[in-house]
N, C-alpha and C positions, 0 to 999 in steps of 0.2 A: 504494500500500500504506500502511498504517497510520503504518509507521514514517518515511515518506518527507516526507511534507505536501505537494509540491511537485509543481505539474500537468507536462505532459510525460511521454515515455514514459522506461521502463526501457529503456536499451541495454544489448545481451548482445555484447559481442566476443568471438567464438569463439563460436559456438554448436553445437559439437560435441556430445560426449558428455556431459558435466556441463551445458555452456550449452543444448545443446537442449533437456535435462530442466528446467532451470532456468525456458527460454522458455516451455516448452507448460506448465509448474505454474502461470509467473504470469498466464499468457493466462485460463487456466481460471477462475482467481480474479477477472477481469476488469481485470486490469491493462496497458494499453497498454505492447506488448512491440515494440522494434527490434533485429532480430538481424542480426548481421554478421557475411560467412563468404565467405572468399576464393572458393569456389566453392557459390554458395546450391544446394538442392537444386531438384530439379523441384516441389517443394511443401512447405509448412512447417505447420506445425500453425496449426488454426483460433485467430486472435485475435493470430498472429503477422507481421510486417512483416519480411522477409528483403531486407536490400540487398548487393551485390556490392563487398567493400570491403577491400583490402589494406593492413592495420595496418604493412606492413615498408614498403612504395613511398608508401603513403599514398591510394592510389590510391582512387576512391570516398568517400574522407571529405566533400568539400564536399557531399553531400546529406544529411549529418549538422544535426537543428535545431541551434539554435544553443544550444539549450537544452534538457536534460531531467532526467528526476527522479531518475535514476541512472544510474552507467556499474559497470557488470560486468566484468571484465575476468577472462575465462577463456580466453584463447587457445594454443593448440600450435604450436611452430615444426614447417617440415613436415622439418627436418633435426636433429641430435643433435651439433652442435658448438658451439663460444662463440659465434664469428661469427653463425649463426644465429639461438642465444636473444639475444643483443644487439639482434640488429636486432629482434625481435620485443618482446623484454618491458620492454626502454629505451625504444627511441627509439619503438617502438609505443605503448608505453603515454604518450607523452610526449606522442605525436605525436595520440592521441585525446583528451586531456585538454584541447587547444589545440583541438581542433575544436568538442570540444562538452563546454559546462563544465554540472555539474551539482552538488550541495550534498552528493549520495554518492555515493562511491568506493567499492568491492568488487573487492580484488587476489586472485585465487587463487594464491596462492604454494605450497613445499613445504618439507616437515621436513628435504629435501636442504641447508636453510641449516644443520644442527647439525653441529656435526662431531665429535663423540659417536659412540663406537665398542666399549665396552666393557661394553653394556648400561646403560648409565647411562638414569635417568630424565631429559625435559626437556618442559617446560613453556614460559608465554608469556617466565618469568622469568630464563630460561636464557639465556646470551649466545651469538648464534651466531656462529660461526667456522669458514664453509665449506669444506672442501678440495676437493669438484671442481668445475669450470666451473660446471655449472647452477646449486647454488646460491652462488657468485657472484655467477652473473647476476643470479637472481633477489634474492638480497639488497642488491642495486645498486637494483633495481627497487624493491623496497619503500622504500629510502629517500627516494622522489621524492613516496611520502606523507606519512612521517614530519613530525609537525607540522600538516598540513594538515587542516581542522576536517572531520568526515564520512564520513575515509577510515578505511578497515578492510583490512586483510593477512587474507586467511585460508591457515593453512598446513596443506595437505592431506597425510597419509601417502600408501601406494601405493595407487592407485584400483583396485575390482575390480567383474567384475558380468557382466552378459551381454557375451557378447562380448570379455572379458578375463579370460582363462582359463588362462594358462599355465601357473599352479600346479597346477593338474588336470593337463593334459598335462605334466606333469615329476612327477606323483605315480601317474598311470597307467605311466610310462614307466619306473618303479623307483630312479627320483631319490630317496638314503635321503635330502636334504637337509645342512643344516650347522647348526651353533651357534650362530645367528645368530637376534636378534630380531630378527621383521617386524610391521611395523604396517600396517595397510588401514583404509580405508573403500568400502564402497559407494557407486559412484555416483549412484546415489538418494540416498542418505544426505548424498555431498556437496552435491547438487543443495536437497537441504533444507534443509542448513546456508544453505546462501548465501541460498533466499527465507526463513527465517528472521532470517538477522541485517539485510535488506533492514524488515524488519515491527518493527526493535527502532527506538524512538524514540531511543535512541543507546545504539548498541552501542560497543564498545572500539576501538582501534586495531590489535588483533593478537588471532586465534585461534588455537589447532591444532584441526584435525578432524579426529578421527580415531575409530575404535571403542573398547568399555572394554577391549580384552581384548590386549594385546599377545602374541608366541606367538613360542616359538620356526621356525626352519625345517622343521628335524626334527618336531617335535607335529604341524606342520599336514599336512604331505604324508603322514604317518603316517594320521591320521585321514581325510585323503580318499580312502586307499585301502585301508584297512576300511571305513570308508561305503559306497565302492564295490564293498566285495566280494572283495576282491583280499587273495592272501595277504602279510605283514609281508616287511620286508626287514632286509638287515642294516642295524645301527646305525651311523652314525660313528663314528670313535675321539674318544673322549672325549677334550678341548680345550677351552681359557678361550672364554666366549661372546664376540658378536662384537656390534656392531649397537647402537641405541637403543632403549627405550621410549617412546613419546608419551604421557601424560597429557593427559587430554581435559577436564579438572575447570574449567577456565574456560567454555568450552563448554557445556557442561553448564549449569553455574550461573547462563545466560541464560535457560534454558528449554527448549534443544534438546534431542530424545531420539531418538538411534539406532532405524531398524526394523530394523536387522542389527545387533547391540550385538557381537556377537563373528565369530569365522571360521565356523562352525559354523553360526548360525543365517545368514549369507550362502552358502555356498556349498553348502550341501542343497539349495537349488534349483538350484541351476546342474549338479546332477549327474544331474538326468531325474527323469522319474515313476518311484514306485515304490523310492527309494532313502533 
């Protein structure tokens, strides 16, 4: 890619939902793509190289080059406690860096590093101050770039899209919501962040990605279930909000531009034809 200079392929670890979008965009663009996935599929998108490779054990790393023009690092523990984001986004990421060294770095981190609760806005500028495990972890993890020429933290809000849908099914289900601002992006949308800041000839050390439109709990599951048709529920009892805003304006000011900028224009399709 443009912003790269450097021959050797793109390494994707985790090439799930974000990294496989990530893989098959830059394949298409003709970018030598290596995707790494504890269990590869039966088949990966044309222009894609799928190897069998566990970031937690290490296992499969030695057929990693020695050298490539970038490592990605979008991986998911397959559990939800400390112990497991450690092993994965520590010593995993630590542990891929030592395998196969490249000139960029690409961390997909989260907004779970803020500990921002009261609605407050936060930005790249904000100081984070995690309070549960995961961001933590993750804020443990970003510091193993900090300093290090090429590397980039991207910090993603709550991913939404095909296939992750819950809000719909708690908004069909008569869930009035809470007080609470939520922030999203599309998976797509993430997927574009990341081959975009890959195309910048030197992008920042830290982003948030996220969409323009912060919302509260209440407004969204409100609107998906007039969209969908469905009659109003009762209100919450009115209470101080909860939750953050992300601010997406660095981001931005690179050149990225959301194709789902708010909830609204993401989750109309996810709601069927005709709606």
């Amino acid at each position: 890619m443009d912003g790269i200079g450097v021959s050797g392929p793109v390494v994707v670890a985790g090439a799930g939902d974000v990294g496989g979008r990530l893989a098959a965009r830059l394949a298409q663009a003709g970018t030598e793509v290596l995707a790494l996935r504890r269990r590869p599929p039966a088949s990966s998108p044309d222009g894609v190289r799928t190897l069998a490779v566990d970031l937690v054990t290490g296992q499969g790393l030695q057929a990693l080059p020695r050298q490539a023009a970038a490592l990605v690092f979008c991986a998911a523990p397959d559990e939800r406690n400390e112990t497991a984001y450690h092993a994965l986004y520590v010593d995993g990421l630590a542990r891929l860096m030592a395998a196969c060294d490249a000139p960029r770095v690409l961390f997909v981190s989260s907004t779970a590093v803020y500990g921002e609760h009261r609605g407050e806005w936060v930005d790249e500028d904000t100081p984070a101050f995690p309070v549960a495990f995961n961001g933590r972890v993750l804020r443990q993890a970003e510091r193993l770039l900090e300093g290090r020429a090429g590397a980039t933290s991207l910090r993603l809000s709550g991913l939404y899209g095909p296939g992750r849908t819950s809000l719909i099914r708690r908004a069909l289900t008569g869930d009035p919501g809470s007080r609470r601002w939520g922030n999203r992006i599309h998976v797509g949308d993430a997927a574009g962040a990341l081959a975009h800041l890959l195309a910048l000839a030197s992008p920042g050390p830290l982003y948030l990605g996220s969409d323009d439109e912060p919302a509260l709990d209440t407004e969204v599951l409100a609107w998906l279930r007039e969209t969908a048709g469905q009659l109003p529920v009762a209100a919450p009892a009115e209470g101080p909000t909860q939750g953050r805003r992300v601010r997406n304006a660095a981001l931005r000011a690179t050149g990225w531009t959301p194709e789902f900028p708010n909830y609204r224009a993401g989750y109309r399709p996810l709601l069927g034809p005709g709606v």
